[in-house]
C-alpha positions as CSV (number, residue, x, y, z in Angstrom):
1,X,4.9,13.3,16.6
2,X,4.5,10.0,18.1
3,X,4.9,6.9,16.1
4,X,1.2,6.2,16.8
5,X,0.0,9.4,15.9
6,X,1.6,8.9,12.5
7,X,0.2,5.5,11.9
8,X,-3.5,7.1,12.5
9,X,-2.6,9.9,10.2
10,X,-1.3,7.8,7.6
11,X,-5.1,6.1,7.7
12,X,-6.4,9.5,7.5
13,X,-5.7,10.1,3.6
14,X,-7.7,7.7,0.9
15,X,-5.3,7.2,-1.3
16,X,-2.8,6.1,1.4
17,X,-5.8,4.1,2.8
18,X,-6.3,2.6,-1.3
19,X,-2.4,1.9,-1.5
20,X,-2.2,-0.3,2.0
21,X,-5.1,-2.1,0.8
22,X,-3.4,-3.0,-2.1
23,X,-0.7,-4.0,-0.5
24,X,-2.5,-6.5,1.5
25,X,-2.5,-9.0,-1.3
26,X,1.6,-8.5,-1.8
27,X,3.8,-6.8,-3.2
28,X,3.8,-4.0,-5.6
29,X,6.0,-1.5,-7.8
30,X,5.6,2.0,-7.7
31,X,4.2,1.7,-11.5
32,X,2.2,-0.8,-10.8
33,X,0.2,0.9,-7.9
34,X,0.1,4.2,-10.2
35,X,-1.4,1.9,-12.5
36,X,-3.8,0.4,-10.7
37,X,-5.0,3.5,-8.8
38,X,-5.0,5.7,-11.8
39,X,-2.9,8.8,-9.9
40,X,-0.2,10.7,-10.6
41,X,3.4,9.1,-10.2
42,X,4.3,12.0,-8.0
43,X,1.4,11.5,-5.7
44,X,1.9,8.0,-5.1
45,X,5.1,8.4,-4.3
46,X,4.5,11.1,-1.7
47,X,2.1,9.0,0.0
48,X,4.3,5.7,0.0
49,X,7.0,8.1,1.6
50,X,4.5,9.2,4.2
51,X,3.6,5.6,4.7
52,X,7.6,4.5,5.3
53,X,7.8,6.9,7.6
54,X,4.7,5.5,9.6
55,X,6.4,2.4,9.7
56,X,4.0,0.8,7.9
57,X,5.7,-0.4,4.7
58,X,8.9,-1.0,3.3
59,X,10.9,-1.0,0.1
60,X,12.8,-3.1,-1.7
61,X,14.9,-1.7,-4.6
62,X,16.0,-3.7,-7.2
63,X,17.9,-1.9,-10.4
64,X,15.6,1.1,-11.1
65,X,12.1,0.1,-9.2
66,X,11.6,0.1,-6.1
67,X,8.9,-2.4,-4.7
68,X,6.9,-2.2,-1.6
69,X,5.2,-3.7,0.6
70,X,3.4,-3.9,4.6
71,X,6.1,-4.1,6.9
72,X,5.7,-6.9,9.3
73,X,4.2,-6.2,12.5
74,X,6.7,-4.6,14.7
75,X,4.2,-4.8,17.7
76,X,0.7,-6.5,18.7
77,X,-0.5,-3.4,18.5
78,X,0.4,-3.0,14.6
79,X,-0.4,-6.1,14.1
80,X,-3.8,-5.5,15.2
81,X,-4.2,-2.8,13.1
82,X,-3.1,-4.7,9.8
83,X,-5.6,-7.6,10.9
84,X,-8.2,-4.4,11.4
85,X,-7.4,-2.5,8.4
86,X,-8.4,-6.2,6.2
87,X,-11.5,-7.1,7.8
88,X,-12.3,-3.4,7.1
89,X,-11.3,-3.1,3.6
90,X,-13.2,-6.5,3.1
91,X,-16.6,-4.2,3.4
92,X,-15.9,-1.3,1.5
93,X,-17.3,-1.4,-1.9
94,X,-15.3,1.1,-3.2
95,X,-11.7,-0.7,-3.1
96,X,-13.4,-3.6,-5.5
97,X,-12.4,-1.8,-8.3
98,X,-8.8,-1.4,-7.3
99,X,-8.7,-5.7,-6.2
100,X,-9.8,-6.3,-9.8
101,X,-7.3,-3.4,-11.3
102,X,-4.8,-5.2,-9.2
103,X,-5.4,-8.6,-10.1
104,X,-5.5,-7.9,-13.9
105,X,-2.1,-6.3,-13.2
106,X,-0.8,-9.2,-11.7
107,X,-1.9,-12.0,-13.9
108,X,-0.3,-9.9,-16.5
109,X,2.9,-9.8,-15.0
110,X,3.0,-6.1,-14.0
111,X,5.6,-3.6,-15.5
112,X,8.5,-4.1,-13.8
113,X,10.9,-7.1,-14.0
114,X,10.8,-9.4,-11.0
C-alpha cells in the first residue's frame, strides 16, 4: 500500500479521525486520549499504531508512557492535509465535546508525569 493510500485510510476510521484532532492542540499520553475519548485502552492504542504507521504521528517515550503527537509535515502535500484536517475539524460539532474533555484534562495536569 502506498504511503498515500494509508494516510486516506487512516482518515477513514472516527476514532483515528477524533484522536488526530486531539492531537492538533499538542501533545498527549496514551491515558490521557483514552481518557478523553472514553475508549478502551486497547483500541486506542491500535489506532495510534495504525496512525504511526501512516506517518502521521509520532511517539515519544519517557519511563512507562509513551506520548504522541502529529508528526511534522514530511511534504507540502501532508502539510496540506494537517492545515485541511483543522479547518475541517473546526466545523464539526461533534469533536466539541472531546476539545472540552481535553482541555479539562490539560488544565488538570493529565495523568502522566511530564
Amino acid at each position: 500500500m502506498s504511503g498515500i493510500d494509508r494516510v486516506f485510510r487512516a482518515f477513514a476510521d472516527p476514532t483515528r479521525l477524533r484522536i488526530l484532532h486531539l492531537l492538533l492542540a499538542g501533545e498527549h499520553c496514551v491515558s490521557d486520549i483514552v481518557s478523553i475519548l472514553g475508549a478502551p485502552q486497547a483500541k486506542v492504542s491500535h489506532h495510534l499504531k495504525y496512525l504511526h504507521g501512516a506517518g502521521l504521528v509520532e511517539v515519544r517515550k519517557e519511563g512507562l508512557w509513551c506520548f504522541y503527537q502529529l508528526r511534522p509535515a514530511q511534504s507540502p502535500f501532508h502539510a496540506t492535509l494537517i492545515e485541511c484536517l483543522g479547518h475541517c475539524f473546526a466545523s464539526v460539532p461533534e469533536l466539541a465535546a472531546d476539545r472540552e474533555r481535553a482541555a479539562k484534562v490539560r488544565a488538570s495536569g493529565g495523568c502522566c508525569p511530564r
